[in-house]
N, C-alpha and C positions, 0 to 999 in steps of 0.2 A: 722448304715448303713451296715457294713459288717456282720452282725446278719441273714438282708436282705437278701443279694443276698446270703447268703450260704445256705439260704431258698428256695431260686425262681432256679425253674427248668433249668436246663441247656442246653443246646443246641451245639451239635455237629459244628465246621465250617471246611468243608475239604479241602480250601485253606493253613489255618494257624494249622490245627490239632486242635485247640483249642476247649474246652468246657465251654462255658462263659454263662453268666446268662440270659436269656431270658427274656430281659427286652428293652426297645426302646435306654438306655446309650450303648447297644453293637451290635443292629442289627436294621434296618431298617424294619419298617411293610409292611405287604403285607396283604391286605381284615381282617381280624380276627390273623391272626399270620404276622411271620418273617421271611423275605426270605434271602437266602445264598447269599455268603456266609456274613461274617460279615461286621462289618462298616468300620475296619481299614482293611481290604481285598479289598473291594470295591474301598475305598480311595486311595490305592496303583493302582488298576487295572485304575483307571479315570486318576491318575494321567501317568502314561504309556503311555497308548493311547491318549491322550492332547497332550501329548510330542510328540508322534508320527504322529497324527494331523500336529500338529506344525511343524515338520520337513518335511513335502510334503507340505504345502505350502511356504515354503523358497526355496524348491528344482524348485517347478512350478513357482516361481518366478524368482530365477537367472536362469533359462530355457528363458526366454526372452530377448529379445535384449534389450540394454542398453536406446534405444528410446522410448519401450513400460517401462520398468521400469521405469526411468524417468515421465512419464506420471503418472504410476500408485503412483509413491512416492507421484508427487502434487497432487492430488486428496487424497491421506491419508494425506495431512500437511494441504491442503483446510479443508475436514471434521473435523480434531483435532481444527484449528483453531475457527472454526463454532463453536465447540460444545463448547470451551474453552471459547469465549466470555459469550457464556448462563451460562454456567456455575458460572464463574468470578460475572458477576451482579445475581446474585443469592446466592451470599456469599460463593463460593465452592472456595478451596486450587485450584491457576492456574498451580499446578506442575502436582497432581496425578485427581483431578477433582472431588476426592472421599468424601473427609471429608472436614466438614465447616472453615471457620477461625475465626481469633479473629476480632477484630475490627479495622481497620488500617493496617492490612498484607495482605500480598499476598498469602503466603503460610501456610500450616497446621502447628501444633506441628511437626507431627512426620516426613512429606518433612524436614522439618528447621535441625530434630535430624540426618536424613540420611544424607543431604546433608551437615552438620557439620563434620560428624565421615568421608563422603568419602574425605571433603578439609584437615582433620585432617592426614588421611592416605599417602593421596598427597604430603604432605610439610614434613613428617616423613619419607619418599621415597626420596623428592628433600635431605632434608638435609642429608639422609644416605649417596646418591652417593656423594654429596662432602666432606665428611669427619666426618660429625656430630659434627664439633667443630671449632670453632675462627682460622681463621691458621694466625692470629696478637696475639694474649692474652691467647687463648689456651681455652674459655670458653665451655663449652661442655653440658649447659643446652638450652634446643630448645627454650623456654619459651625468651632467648635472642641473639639468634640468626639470623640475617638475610641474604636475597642473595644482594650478592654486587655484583657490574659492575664493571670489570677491567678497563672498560677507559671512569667511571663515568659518562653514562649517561643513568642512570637508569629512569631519569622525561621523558627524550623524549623517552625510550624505552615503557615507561607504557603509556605513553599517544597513543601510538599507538597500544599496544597490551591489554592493564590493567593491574593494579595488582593484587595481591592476587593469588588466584587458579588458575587464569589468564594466570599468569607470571609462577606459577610453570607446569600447561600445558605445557608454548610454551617450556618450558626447555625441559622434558620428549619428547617432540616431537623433538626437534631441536637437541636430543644428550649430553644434559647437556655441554654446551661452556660456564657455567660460574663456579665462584667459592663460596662457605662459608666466606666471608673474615673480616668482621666487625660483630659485635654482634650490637644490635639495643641501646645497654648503649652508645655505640660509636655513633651510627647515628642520633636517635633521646632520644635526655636526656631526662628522668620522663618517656620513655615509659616502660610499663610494668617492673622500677624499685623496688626492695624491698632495706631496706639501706643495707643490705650484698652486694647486687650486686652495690649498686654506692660503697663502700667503695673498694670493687673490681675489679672498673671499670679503665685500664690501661691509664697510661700516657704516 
């Protein structure tokens, strides 16, 4: 392959200075030849102007009064929803709309792998700001740690807000008012135990 292109004529690009192989892998055709400048020039200049696109319609948007925004948001939540149903009964992921799913889910693989790595990121942020570690036992691995309620009423608080990412949410939003205080060997036994950690688990 590289034999190839140190064979195939070269082609000047005066964006990137570059002289690359005059072949459809580095240049876009035009009628019988290749127009300028190159592909990875071109992809930088679309992606720019996209961006810039995109920032005059944000600008002509908060340009409007909060009545006609309003308006204009329902009318995009109406259409996503629209399209979300057809979509949905068609076998499409209902997060991105784009790729199919499995059989019995909602969402795609790779919605499931983002949305895994962002609650991952989430609860690795909750647990830094409280200390990353048991402040009863001292345990300092995440895998058993969890948020405790100072004045134990974590059932009625989740049932009102949810758990999970839920609860590490309203934290980040509310200022972080609670604390690290129990590891989850303390709260719920057999959860995500290995026997190092019950033989470790404090009395």
């Amino acid at each position: 392959m590289d034999r190839i292109l140190q064979d195939t004529a070269k082609k000047h690009c005066p964006n990137c200075d570059r002289d690359l192989p005059e072949t459809s892998q580095y240049w876009h055709r035009k009628g019988s030849g290749f127009r300028v400048p190159c592909k990875s020039c071109r992809h930088d200049d679309y992606l720019a102007h996209n961006k810039e696109i995109i920032q005059q319609h944000r600008n002509a948007f908060f340009a409007k009064s909060p009545e006609e925004q309003g308006k204009i948001r329902d009318r995009w939540n109406r259409q996503y929803r629209e399209r979300s149903v057809v979509k949905r009964q068609a076998g499409m992921c209902s997060k991105c709309l784009a790729s199919p799913t499995e059989s019995g889910r909602l969402i795609c693989d790779q919605c499931r792998a983002d949305q895994k790595r962002w609650s991952d990121q989430l609860r690795d942020e909750i647990l830094a700001t409280y200390g990353d570690r048991c402040v009863q036992c001292g345990e300092a691995r995440p895998e058993f740690l969890s948020v405790d309620h100072i004045d134990n009423g974590g059932a009625n608080h989740r049932r009102i807000i949810g758990g999970g990412h839920r609860l590490y949410r309203w934290l980040r939003k509310s200022g972080f008012p609670r604390r690290v205080s129990n590891c989850s060997a303390r709260i719920v036994i057999g959860s995500n135990m290995s026997a190092e950690s019950s033989e470790k688990k404090p009395t």
